[in-house]
C-alpha positions as protocol buffer text, in pm:
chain_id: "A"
residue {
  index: 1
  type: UNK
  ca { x: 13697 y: -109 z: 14009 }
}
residue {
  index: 2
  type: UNK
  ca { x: 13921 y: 133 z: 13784 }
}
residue {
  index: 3
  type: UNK
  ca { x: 14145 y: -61 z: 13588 }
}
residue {
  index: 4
  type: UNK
  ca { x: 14268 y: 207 z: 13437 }
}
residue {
  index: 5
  type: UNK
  ca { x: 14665 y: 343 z: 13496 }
}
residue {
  index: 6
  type: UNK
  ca { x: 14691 y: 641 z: 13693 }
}
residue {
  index: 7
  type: UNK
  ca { x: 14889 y: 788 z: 13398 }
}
residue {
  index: 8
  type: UNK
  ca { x: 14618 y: 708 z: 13134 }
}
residue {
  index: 9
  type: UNK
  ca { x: 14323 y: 875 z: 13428 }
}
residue {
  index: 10
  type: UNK
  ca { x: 14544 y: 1176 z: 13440 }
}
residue {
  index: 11
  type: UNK
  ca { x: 14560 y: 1192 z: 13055 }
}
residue {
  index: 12
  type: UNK
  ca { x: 14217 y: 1112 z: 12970 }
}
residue {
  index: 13
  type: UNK
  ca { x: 14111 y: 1429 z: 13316 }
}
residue {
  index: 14
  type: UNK
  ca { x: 14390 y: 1610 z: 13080 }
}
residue {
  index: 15
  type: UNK
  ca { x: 14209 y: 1550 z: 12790 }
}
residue {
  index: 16
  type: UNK
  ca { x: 13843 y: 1646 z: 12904 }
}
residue {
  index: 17
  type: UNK
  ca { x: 13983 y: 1939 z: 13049 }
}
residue {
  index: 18
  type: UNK
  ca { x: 14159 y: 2032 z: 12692 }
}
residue {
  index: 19
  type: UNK
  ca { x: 13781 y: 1977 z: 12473 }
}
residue {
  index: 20
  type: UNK
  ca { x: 13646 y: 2175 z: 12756 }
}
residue {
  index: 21
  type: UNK
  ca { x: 13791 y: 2495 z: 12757 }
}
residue {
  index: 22
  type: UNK
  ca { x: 13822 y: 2444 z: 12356 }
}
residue {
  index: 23
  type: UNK
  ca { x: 13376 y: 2431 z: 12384 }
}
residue {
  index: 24
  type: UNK
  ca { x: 13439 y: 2779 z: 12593 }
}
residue {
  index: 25
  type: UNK
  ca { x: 13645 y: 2981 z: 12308 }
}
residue {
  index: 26
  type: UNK
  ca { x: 13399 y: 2818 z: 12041 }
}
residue {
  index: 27
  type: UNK
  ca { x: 13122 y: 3030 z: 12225 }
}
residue {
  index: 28
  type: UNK
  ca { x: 13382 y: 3339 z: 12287 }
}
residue {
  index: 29
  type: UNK
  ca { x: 13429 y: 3307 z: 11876 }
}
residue {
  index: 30
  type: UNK
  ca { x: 13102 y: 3242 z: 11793 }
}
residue {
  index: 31
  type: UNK
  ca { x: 12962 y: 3586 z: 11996 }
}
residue {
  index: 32
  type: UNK
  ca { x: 13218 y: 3783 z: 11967 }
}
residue {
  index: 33
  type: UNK
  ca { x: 13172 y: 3724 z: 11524 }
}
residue {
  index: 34
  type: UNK
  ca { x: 12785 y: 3832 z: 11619 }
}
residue {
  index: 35
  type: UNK
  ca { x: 12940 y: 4164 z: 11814 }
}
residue {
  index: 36
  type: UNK
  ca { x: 13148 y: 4278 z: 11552 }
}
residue {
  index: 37
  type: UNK
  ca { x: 12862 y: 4399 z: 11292 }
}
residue {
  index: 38
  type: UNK
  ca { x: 12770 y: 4642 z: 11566 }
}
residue {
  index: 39
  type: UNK
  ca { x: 13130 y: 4745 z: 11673 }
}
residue {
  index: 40
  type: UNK
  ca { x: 13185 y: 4810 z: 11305 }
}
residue {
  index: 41
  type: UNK
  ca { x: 12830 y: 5023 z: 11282 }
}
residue {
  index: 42
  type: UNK
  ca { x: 12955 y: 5199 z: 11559 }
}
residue {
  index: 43
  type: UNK
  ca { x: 13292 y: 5334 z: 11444 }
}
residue {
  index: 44
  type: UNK
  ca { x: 13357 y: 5632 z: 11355 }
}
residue {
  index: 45
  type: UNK
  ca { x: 13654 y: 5607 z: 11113 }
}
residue {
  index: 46
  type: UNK
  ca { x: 13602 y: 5405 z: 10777 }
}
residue {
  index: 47
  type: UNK
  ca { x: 13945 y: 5225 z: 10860 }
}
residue {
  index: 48
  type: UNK
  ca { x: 13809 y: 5105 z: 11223 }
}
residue {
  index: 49
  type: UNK
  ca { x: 13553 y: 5031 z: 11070 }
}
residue {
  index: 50
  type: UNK
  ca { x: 13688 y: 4780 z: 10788 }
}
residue {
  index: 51
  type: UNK
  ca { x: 13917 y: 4657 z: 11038 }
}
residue {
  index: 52
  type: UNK
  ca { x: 13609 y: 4511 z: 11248 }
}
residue {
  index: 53
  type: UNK
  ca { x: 13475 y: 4418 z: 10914 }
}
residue {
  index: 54
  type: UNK
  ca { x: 13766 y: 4186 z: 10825 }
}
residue {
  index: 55
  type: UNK
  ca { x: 13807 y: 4082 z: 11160 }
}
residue {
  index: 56
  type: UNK
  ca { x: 13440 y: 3938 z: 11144 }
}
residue {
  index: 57
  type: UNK
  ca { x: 13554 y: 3762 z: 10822 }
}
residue {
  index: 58
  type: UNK
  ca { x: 13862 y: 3616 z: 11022 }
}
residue {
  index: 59
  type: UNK
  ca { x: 13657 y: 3506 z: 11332 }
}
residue {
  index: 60
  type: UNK
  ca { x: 13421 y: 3283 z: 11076 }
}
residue {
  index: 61
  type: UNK
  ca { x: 13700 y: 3199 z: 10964 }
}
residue {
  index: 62
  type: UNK
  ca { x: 13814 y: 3065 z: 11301 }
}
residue {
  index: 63
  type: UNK
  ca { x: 13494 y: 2894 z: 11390 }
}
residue {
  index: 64
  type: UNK
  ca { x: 13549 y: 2700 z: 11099 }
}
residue {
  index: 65
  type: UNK
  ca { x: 13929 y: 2616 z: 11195 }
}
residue {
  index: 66
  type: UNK
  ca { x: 13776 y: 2546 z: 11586 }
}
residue {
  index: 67
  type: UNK
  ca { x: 13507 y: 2308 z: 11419 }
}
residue {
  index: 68
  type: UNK
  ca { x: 13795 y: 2118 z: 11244 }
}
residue {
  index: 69
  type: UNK
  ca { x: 14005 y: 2069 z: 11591 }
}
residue {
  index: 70
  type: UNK
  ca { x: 13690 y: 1925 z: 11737 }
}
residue {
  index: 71
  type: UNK
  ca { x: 13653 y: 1677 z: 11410 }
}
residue {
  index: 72
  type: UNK
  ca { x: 14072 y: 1589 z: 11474 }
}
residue {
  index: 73
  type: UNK
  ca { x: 13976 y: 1526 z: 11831 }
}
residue {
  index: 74
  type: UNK
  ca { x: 13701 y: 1300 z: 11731 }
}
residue {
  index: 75
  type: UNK
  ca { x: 13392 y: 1552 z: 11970 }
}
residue {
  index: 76
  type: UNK
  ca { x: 13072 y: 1701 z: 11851 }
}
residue {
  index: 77
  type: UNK
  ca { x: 13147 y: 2135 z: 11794 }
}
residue {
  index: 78
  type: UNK
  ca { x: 12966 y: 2213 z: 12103 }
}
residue {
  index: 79
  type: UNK
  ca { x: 12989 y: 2574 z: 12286 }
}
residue {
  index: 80
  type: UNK
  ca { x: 13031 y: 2619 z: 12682 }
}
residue {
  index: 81
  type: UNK
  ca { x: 12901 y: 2983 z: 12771 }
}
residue {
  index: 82
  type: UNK
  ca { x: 13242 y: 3198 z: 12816 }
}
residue {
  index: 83
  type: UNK
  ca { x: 13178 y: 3407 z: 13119 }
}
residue {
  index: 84
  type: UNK
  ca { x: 13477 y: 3608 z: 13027 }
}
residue {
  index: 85
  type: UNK
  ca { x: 13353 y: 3705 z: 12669 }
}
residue {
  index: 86
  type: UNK
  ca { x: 13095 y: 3754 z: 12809 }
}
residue {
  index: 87
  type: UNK
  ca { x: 13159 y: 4025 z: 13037 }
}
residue {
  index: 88
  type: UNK
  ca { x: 13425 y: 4147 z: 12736 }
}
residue {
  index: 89
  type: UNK
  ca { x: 13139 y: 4218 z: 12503 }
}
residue {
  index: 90
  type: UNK
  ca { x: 12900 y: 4364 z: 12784 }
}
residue {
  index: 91
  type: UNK
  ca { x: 13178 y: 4605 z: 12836 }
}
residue {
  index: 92
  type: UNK
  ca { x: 13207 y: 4704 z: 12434 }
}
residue {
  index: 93
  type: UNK
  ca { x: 12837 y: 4818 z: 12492 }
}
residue {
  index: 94
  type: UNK
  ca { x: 12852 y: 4989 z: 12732 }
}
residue {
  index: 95
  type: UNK
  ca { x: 13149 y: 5203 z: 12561 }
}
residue {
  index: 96
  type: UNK
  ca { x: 12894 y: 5232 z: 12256 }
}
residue {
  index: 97
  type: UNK
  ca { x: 12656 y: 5366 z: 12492 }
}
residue {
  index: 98
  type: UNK
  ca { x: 12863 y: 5576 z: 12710 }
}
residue {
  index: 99
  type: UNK
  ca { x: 13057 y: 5773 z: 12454 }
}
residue {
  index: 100
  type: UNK
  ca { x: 12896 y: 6020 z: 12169 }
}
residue {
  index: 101
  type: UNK
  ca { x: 12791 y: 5875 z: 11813 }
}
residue {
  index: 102
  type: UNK
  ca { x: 13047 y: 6012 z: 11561 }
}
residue {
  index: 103
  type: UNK
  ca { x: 13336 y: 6050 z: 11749 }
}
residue {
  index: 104
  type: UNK
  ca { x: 13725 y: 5986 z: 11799 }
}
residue {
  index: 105
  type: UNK
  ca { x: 13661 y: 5917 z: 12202 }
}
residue {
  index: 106
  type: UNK
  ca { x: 13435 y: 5610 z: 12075 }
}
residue {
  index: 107
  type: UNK
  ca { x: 13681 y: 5496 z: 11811 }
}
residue {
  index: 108
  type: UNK
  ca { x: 13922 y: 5493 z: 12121 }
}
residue {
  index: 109
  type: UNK
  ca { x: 13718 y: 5322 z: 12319 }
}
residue {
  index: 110
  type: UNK
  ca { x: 13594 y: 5072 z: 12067 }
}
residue {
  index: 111
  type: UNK
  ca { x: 13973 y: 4972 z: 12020 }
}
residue {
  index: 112
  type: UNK
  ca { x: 13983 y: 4940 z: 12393 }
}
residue {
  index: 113
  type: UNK
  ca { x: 13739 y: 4680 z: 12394 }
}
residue {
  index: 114
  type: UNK
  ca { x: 13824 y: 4459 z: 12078 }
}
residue {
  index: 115
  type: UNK
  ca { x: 14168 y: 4469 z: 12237 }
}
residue {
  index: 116
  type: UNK
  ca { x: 14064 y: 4358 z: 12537 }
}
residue {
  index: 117
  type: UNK
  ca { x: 13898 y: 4066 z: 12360 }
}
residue {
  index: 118
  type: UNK
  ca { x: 14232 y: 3994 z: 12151 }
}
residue {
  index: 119
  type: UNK
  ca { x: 14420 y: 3976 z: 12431 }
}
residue {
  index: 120
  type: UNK
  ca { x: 14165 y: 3696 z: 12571 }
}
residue {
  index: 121
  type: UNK
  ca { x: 14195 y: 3519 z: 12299 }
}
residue {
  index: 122
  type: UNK
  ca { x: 14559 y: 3517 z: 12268 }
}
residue {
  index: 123
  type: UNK
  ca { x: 14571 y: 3415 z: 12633 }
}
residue {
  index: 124
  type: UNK
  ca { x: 14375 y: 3145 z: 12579 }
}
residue {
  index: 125
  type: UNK
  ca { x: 14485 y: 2953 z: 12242 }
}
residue {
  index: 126
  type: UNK
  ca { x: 14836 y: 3040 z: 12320 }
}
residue {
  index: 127
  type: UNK
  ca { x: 14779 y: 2793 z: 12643 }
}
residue {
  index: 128
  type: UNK
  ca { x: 14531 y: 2544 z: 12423 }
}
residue {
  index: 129
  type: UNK
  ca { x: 14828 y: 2517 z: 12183 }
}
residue {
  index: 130
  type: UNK
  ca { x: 15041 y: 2410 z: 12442 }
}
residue {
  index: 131
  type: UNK
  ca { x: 14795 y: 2174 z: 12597 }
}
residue {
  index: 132
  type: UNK
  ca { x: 14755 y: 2030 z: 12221 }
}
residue {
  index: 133
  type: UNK
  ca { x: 15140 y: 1979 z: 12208 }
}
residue {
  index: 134
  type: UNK
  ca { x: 15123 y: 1763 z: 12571 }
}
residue {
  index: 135
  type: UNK
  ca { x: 14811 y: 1579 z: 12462 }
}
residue {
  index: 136
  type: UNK
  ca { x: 15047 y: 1485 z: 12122 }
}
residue {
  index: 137
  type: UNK
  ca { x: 14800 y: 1646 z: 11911 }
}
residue {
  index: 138
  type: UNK
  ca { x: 14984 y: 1752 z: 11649 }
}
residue {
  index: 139
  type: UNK
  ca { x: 14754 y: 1896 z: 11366 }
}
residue {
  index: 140
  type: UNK
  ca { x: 14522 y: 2041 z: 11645 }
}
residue {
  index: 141
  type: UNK
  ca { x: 14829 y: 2220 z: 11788 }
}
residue {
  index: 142
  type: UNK
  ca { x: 14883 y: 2362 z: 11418 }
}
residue {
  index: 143
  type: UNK
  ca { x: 14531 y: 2456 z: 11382 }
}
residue {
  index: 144
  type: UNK
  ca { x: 14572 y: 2662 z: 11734 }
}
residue {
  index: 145
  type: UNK
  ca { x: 14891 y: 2814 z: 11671 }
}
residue {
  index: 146
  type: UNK
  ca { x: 14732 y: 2968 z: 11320 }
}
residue {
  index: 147
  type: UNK
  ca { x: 14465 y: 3111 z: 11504 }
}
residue {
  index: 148
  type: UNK
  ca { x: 14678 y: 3223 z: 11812 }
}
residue {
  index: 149
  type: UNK
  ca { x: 14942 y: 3408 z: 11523 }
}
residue {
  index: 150
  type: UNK
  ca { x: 14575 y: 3528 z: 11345 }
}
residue {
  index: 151
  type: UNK
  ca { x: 14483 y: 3714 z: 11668 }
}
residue {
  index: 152
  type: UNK
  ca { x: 14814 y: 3886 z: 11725 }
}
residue {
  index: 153
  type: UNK
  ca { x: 14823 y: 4027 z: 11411 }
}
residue {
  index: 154
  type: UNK
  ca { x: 14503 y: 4162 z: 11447 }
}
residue {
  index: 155
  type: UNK
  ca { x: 14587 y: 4319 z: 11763 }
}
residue {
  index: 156
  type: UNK
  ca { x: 14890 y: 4409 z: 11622 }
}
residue {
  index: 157
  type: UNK
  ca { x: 14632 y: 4566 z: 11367 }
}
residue {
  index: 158
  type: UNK
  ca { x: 14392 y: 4744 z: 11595 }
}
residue {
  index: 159
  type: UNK
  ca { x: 14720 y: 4941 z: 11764 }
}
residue {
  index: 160
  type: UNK
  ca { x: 14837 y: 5067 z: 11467 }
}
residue {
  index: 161
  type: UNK
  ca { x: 14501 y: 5227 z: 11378 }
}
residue {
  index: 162
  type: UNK
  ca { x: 14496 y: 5365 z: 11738 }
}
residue {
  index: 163
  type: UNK
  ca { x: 14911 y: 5484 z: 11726 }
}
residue {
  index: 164
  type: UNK
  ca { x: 14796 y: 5668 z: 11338 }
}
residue {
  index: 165
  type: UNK
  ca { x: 14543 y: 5882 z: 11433 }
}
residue {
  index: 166
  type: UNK
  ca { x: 14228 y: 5782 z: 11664 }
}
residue {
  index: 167
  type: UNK
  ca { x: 14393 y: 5822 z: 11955 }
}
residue {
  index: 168
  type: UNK
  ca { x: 14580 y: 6184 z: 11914 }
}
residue {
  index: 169
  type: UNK
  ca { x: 14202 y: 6274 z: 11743 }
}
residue {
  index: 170
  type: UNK
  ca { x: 14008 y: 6146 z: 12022 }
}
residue {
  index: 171
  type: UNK
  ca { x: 14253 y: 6386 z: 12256 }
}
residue {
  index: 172
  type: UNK
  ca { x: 14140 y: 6675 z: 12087 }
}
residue {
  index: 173
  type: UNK
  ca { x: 13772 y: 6643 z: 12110 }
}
């Protein structure tokens, strides 16, 4: 017999659902920070290329931040296979493959795909931050929203590289 309040259920479904998809971006992080080396090998300008370097840096960085949200919460750091990153990272090798070593059209692409990745990620904690803030998990919501305002600004990063040159280089090849 479940003596439990409906409320308290709800919170604790709420809850498991929360540590859940928090396990799924620990994976995305985790792979994506092994991707990166080869994104940066890659890349054609030295720029790109220090950008992926430094984002590798920030995504340890990240892990580390994730692992502390799981201590807060009281859970083992654990990783659920992310189907999405997955099929995010699949998709920057292929561009690797499918576009010529030493080029502008690569550099292009390879924005393409760690963009495509960003915006996953900013997806995701921006709606783990709010689940934090319902849950009334206050430091884990501050821990989220520095990695959510970490992404953007790497996005923000990645476009500005693109807007400065790749892109009007990779149109002339």
């Amino acid at each position: 017999m479940n003596t439990k309040s409906p409320e308290k259920t709800n919170e604790n479904v709420f809850r498991s659902f929360f540590i859940d998809e928090l396990k799924d971006v620990y994976w995305a992080e985790k792979h994506l920070h092994k991707a990166l080396p080869k994104m940066q090998k890659a890349a054609t300008d030295k720029k790109l290329a220090a950008a992926f370097e430094r984002h590798a840096q920030e995504t340890a960085g990240q892990i580390e931040t994730l692992e502390q949200v799981f201590g807060l919460l009281g859970v083992k750091p654990q990783a659920k296979k992310c189907d999405a990153m997955e099929g995010l990272l699949k998709e920057a090798d292929s561009i690797i493959e499918d576009t010529e070593k030493d080029t502008y059209t690569r550099d292009a692409g390879l924005i393409l795909a760690a963009q495509k990745a960003e915006h996953y990620e900013i997806a995701t904690y921006g709606t783990l931050r709010i689940f934090a803030g319902h849950l009334d998990e206050k430091q884990v919501r501050k821990l989220l929203e520095s990695i959510l305002s970490n992404e953007k600004q790497t996005d923000e990063n990645l476009t500005v590289l693109a807007e400065a040159h790749i892109n009007e280089k990779a149109a002339q090849e």
